[in-house]
C-alpha positions as CSV (number, residue, x, y, z in Angstrom):
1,X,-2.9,-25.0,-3.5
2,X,-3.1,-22.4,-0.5
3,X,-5.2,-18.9,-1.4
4,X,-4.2,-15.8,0.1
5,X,-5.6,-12.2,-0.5
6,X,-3.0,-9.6,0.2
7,X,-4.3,-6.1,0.7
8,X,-1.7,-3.2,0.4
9,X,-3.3,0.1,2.0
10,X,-1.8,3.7,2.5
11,X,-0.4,3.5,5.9
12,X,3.7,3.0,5.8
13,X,5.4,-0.3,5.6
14,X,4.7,-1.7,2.3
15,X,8.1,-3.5,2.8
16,X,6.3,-5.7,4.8
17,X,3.7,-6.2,1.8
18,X,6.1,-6.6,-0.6
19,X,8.4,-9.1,1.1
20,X,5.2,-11.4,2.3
21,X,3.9,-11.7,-1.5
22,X,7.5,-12.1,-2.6
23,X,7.6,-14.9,0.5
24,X,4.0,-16.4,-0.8
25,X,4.8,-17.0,-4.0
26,X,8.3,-18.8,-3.0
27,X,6.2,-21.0,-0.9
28,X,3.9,-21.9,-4.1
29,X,0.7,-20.0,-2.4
30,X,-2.0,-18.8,-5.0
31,X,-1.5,-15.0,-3.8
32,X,-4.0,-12.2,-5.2
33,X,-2.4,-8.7,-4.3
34,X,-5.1,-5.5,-3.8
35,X,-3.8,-2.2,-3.5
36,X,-5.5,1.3,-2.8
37,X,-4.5,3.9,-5.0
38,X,-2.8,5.5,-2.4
39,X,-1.1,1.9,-1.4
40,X,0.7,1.4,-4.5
41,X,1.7,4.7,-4.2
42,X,3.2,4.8,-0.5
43,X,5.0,1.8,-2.1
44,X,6.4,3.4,-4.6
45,X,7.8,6.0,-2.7
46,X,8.9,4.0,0.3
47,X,10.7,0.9,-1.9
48,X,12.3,4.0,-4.2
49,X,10.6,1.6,-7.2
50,X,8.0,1.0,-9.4
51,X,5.0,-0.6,-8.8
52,X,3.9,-1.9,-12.1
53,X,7.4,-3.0,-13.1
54,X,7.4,-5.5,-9.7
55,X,4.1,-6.7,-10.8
56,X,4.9,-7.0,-14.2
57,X,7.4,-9.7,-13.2
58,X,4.9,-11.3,-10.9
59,X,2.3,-11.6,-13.7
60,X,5.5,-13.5,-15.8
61,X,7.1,-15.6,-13.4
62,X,4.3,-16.7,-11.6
63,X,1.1,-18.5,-12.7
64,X,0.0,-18.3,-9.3
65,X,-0.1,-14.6,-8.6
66,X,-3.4,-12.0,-9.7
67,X,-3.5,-8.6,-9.4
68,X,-6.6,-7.4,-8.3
69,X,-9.1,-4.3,-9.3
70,X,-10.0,-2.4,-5.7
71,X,-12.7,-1.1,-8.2
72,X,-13.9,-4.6,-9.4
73,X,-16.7,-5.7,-6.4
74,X,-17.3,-8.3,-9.2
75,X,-13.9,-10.5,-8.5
76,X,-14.3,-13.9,-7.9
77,X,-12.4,-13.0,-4.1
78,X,-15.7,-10.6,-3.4
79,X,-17.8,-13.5,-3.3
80,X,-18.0,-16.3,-0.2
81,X,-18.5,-19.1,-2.2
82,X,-14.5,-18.4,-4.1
83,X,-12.9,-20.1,-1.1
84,X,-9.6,-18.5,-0.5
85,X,-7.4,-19.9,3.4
86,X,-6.4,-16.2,4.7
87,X,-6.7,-12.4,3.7
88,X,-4.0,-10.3,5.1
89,X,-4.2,-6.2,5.3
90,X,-0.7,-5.2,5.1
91,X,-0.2,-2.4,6.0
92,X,-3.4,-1.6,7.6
93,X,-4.1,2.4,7.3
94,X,-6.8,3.2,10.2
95,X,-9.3,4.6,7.9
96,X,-9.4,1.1,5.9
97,X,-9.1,-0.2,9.7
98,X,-12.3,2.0,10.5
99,X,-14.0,0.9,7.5
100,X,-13.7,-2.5,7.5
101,X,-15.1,-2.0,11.5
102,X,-18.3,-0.5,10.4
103,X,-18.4,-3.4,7.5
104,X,-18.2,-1.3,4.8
105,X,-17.7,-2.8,1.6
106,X,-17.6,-0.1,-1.1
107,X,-14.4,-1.2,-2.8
108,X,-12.9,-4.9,-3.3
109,X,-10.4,-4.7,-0.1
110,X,-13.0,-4.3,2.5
111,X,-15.2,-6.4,0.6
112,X,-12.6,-9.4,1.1
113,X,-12.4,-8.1,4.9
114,X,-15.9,-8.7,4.9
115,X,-16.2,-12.1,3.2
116,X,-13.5,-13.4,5.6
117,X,-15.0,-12.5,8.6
118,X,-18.7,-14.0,7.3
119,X,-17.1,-16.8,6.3
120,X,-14.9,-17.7,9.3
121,X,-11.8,-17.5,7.4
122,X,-8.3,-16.1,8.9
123,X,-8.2,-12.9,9.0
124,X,-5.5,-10.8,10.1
125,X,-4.7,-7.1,9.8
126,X,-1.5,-5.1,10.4
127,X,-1.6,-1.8,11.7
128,X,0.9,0.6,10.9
129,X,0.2,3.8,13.2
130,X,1.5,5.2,15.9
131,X,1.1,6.5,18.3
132,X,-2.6,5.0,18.4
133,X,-5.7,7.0,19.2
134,X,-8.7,5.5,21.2
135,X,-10.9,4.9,18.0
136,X,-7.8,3.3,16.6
137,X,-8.0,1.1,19.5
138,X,-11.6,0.7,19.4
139,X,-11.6,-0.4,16.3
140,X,-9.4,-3.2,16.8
141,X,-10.8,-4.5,19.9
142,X,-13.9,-4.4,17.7
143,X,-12.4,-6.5,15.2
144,X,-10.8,-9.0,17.4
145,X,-13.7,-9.7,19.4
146,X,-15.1,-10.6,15.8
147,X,-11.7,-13.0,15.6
148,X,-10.2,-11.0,13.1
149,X,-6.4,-11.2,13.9
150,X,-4.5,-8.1,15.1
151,X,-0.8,-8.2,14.8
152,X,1.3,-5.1,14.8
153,X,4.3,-4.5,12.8
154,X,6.4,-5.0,15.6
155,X,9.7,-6.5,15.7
156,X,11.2,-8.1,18.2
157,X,15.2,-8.1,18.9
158,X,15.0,-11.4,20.8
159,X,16.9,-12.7,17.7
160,X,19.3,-10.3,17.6
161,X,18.6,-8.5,14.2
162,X,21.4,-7.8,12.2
163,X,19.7,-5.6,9.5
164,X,16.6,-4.1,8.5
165,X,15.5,-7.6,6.6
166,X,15.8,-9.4,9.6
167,X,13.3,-7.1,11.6
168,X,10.8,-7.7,7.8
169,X,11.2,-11.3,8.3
170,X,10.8,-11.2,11.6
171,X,6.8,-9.4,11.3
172,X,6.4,-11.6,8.2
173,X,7.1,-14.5,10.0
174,X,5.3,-13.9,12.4
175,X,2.3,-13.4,9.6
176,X,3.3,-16.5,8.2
177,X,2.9,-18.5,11.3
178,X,-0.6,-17.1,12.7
179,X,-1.8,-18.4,9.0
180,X,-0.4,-22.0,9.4
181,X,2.8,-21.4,7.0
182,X,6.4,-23.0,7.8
183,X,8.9,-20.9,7.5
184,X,12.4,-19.9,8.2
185,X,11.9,-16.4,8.2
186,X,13.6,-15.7,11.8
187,X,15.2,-17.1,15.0
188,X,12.3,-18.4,17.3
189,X,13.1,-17.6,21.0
190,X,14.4,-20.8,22.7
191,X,16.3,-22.6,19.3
Protein backbone atom coordinates (compact mmCIF):
# COMPACT_ATOMS: atom_id res chain seq x y z
CA UNK A 1 0.00 0.00 0.00
CA UNK A 2 1.04 3.63 -1.19
CA UNK A 3 2.19 6.21 1.87
CA UNK A 4 1.49 9.72 1.62
CA UNK A 5 2.10 12.57 4.31
CA UNK A 6 -0.27 15.38 3.84
CA UNK A 7 0.68 18.61 5.54
CA UNK A 8 -2.13 21.19 6.04
CA UNK A 9 -0.50 24.78 6.77
CA UNK A 10 -2.08 28.30 7.43
CA UNK A 11 -2.14 29.78 4.04
CA UNK A 12 -5.88 29.61 2.29
CA UNK A 13 -7.11 26.66 0.33
CA UNK A 14 -7.56 23.90 2.71
CA UNK A 15 -10.28 22.77 0.23
CA UNK A 16 -7.66 21.60 -1.70
CA UNK A 17 -6.28 19.57 1.49
CA UNK A 18 -9.36 18.27 2.40
CA UNK A 19 -10.52 17.03 -0.93
CA UNK A 20 -6.86 15.29 -1.73
CA UNK A 21 -7.09 13.21 1.71
CA UNK A 22 -10.69 12.58 1.05
CA UNK A 23 -9.29 11.49 -2.78
CA UNK A 24 -6.33 9.34 -1.01
CA UNK A 25 -8.18 7.43 1.08
CA UNK A 26 -10.90 6.53 -1.86
CA UNK A 27 -7.85 5.37 -3.74
CA UNK A 28 -6.84 2.96 -0.68
CA UNK A 29 -3.44 5.19 0.06
CA UNK A 30 -2.10 4.93 3.64
CA UNK A 31 -2.54 8.85 4.17
CA UNK A 32 -1.10 10.53 7.49
CA UNK A 33 -2.59 14.13 7.73
CA UNK A 34 -0.33 17.10 9.70
CA UNK A 35 -1.74 20.20 10.42
CA UNK A 36 -0.35 23.53 12.05
CA UNK A 37 -2.34 24.91 14.61
CA UNK A 38 -3.15 27.68 12.56
CA UNK A 39 -3.95 25.02 9.52
CA UNK A 40 -6.68 23.33 11.17
CA UNK A 41 -7.93 26.43 11.99
CA UNK A 42 -7.93 28.29 8.47
CA UNK A 43 -9.80 25.01 7.73
CA UNK A 44 -12.26 25.40 9.95
CA UNK A 45 -13.14 28.73 8.95
CA UNK A 46 -12.78 28.36 5.25
CA UNK A 47 -14.91 24.67 5.01
CA UNK A 48 -17.61 26.56 7.60
CA UNK A 49 -16.86 22.95 9.59
CA UNK A 50 -15.20 21.21 12.16
CA UNK A 51 -12.00 19.88 12.08
CA UNK A 52 -12.12 17.20 14.67
CA UNK A 53 -15.54 16.02 13.61
CA UNK A 54 -13.99 15.24 9.75
CA UNK A 55 -11.27 13.43 11.40
CA UNK A 56 -13.14 11.71 13.70
CA UNK A 57 -14.82 9.92 10.79
CA UNK A 58 -11.54 9.42 9.18
CA UNK A 59 -10.04 7.74 12.30
CA UNK A 60 -13.56 5.30 11.96
CA UNK A 61 -13.94 4.62 8.44
CA UNK A 62 -10.58 4.20 7.53
CA UNK A 63 -7.81 1.89 8.86
CA UNK A 64 -5.53 3.58 6.62
CA UNK A 65 -5.67 7.17 7.76
CA UNK A 66 -3.31 8.74 11.01
CA UNK A 67 -3.52 11.94 12.29
CA UNK A 68 -0.35 13.28 13.17
CA UNK A 69 1.21 15.42 16.26
CA UNK A 70 3.13 18.61 14.48
CA UNK A 71 4.60 18.51 18.09
CA UNK A 72 5.63 14.78 17.99
CA UNK A 73 9.46 14.90 16.20
CA UNK A 74 9.24 11.30 17.54
CA UNK A 75 6.65 9.84 14.70
CA UNK A 76 7.67 7.15 12.90
CA UNK A 77 7.21 9.79 9.45
CA UNK A 78 10.20 11.95 11.14
CA UNK A 79 12.51 9.29 10.64
CA UNK A 80 14.17 8.21 6.96
CA UNK A 81 14.24 4.76 7.54
CA UNK A 82 9.69 4.85 7.86
CA UNK A 83 9.54 4.72 4.00
CA UNK A 84 6.54 6.70 2.99
CA UNK A 85 6.13 7.31 -1.63
CA UNK A 86 5.31 11.24 -1.43
CA UNK A 87 4.68 14.14 1.20
CA UNK A 88 2.51 16.90 -0.09
CA UNK A 89 2.27 20.62 1.69
CA UNK A 90 -1.13 21.64 0.99
CA UNK A 91 -1.60 24.61 1.25
CA UNK A 92 1.87 25.85 1.49
CA UNK A 93 1.96 29.15 3.74
CA UNK A 94 5.39 30.99 2.85
CA UNK A 95 6.69 30.99 6.22
CA UNK A 96 6.52 26.99 6.35
CA UNK A 97 7.74 27.63 2.60
CA UNK A 98 10.71 29.66 4.12
CA UNK A 99 11.36 27.25 6.75
CA UNK A 100 11.45 24.24 5.10
CA UNK A 101 14.20 26.38 2.59
CA UNK A 102 16.51 26.99 5.37
CA UNK A 103 15.90 23.14 6.54
CA UNK A 104 14.44 23.79 9.57
CA UNK A 105 13.03 21.01 11.31
CA UNK A 106 11.63 22.25 14.62
CA UNK A 107 8.15 20.71 14.31
CA UNK A 108 7.03 17.28 12.50
CA UNK A 109 5.86 19.10 9.11
CA UNK A 110 9.20 20.38 8.14
CA UNK A 111 10.72 17.53 9.55
CA UNK A 112 8.85 15.31 6.90
CA UNK A 113 9.90 18.15 4.29
CA UNK A 114 13.25 17.36 5.37
CA UNK A 115 13.29 13.60 5.36
CA UNK A 116 11.84 13.67 1.79
CA UNK A 117 14.22 15.71 0.37
CA UNK A 118 17.35 13.57 2.14
CA UNK A 119 15.81 10.70 1.13
CA UNK A 120 14.95 11.44 -2.63
CA UNK A 121 11.37 10.99 -2.18
CA UNK A 122 8.56 13.10 -4.02
CA UNK A 123 8.13 16.01 -2.73
CA UNK A 124 5.76 18.58 -3.72
CA UNK A 125 4.51 21.85 -2.22
CA UNK A 126 1.61 24.06 -2.98
CA UNK A 127 1.71 27.62 -2.58
CA UNK A 128 -1.16 29.53 -1.82
CA UNK A 129 -0.01 33.36 -1.99
CA UNK A 130 -0.39 35.91 -4.06
CA UNK A 131 0.75 38.10 -5.36
CA UNK A 132 4.33 36.55 -4.68
CA UNK A 133 7.32 38.46 -3.20
CA UNK A 134 11.01 37.84 -4.37
CA UNK A 135 11.91 35.73 -1.28
CA UNK A 136 8.69 33.92 -1.91
CA UNK A 137 10.24 33.23 -5.23
CA UNK A 138 13.51 32.53 -3.96
CA UNK A 139 12.50 30.16 -1.91
CA UNK A 140 11.01 28.04 -4.39
CA UNK A 141 13.57 28.19 -6.94
CA UNK A 142 15.63 27.08 -3.90
CA UNK A 143 13.55 24.20 -3.40
CA UNK A 144 13.17 23.12 -6.86
CA UNK A 145 16.67 23.19 -7.73
CA UNK A 146 16.68 20.65 -4.64
CA UNK A 147 13.82 18.63 -6.84
CA UNK A 148 11.26 19.41 -4.57
CA UNK A 149 8.11 19.86 -6.73
CA UNK A 150 6.42 23.28 -7.02
CA UNK A 151 2.90 23.28 -8.20
CA UNK A 152 0.62 26.22 -7.61
CA UNK A 153 -2.98 26.05 -6.97
CA UNK A 154 -3.77 27.03 -10.24
CA UNK A 155 -6.64 25.95 -12.19
CA UNK A 156 -6.89 25.76 -15.49
CA UNK A 157 -10.37 26.36 -17.61
CA UNK A 158 -9.10 24.33 -20.52
CA UNK A 159 -11.87 21.82 -19.35
CA UNK A 160 -14.35 24.12 -19.06
CA UNK A 161 -15.19 24.09 -15.25
CA UNK A 162 -18.56 24.08 -14.35
CA UNK A 163 -18.24 24.71 -10.54
CA UNK A 164 -15.96 25.32 -7.96
CA UNK A 165 -15.26 21.36 -7.50
CA UNK A 166 -14.18 21.04 -10.79
CA UNK A 167 -11.45 23.85 -10.46
CA UNK A 168 -10.43 21.46 -6.68
CA UNK A 169 -10.21 18.52 -8.87
CA UNK A 170 -8.62 20.01 -11.33
CA UNK A 171 -5.29 21.22 -8.75
CA UNK A 172 -5.82 17.85 -7.06
CA UNK A 173 -5.42 16.13 -10.12
CA UNK A 174 -2.93 17.57 -11.09
CA UNK A 175 -1.27 16.58 -7.51
CA UNK A 176 -2.34 13.20 -8.06
CA UNK A 177 -0.60 12.83 -11.33
CA UNK A 178 2.94 14.44 -10.50
CA UNK A 179 2.85 11.53 -7.66
CA UNK A 180 2.13 8.69 -10.10
CA UNK A 181 -1.76 8.36 -9.07
CA UNK A 182 -4.60 7.51 -11.76
CA UNK A 183 -7.31 9.38 -11.62
CA UNK A 184 -10.35 10.84 -12.99
CA UNK A 185 -10.34 13.94 -11.33
CA UNK A 186 -10.66 16.34 -14.58
CA UNK A 187 -10.82 16.58 -18.37
CA UNK A 188 -7.14 16.24 -19.73
CA UNK A 189 -6.54 18.74 -22.64
CA UNK A 190 -6.75 16.70 -25.92
CA UNK A 191 -9.58 13.72 -24.78
Amino acid sequence: MKKVVVGITGASGSIYAKTLIDELLKHEIHTHVIFTETGKKVMEYETESLVDSWIESLEKNFRHFTLEDNNNLFSGVASGSYSFDAAIILPCSMGTLAEISQGLAKNLLCRVADVAMKENRKLVIVPRETPLNAIHLENMLKLSRLGVSILPAMPGFYHRPTSMEDLIDFVVGKIFDHIGIENNLFDRWGN
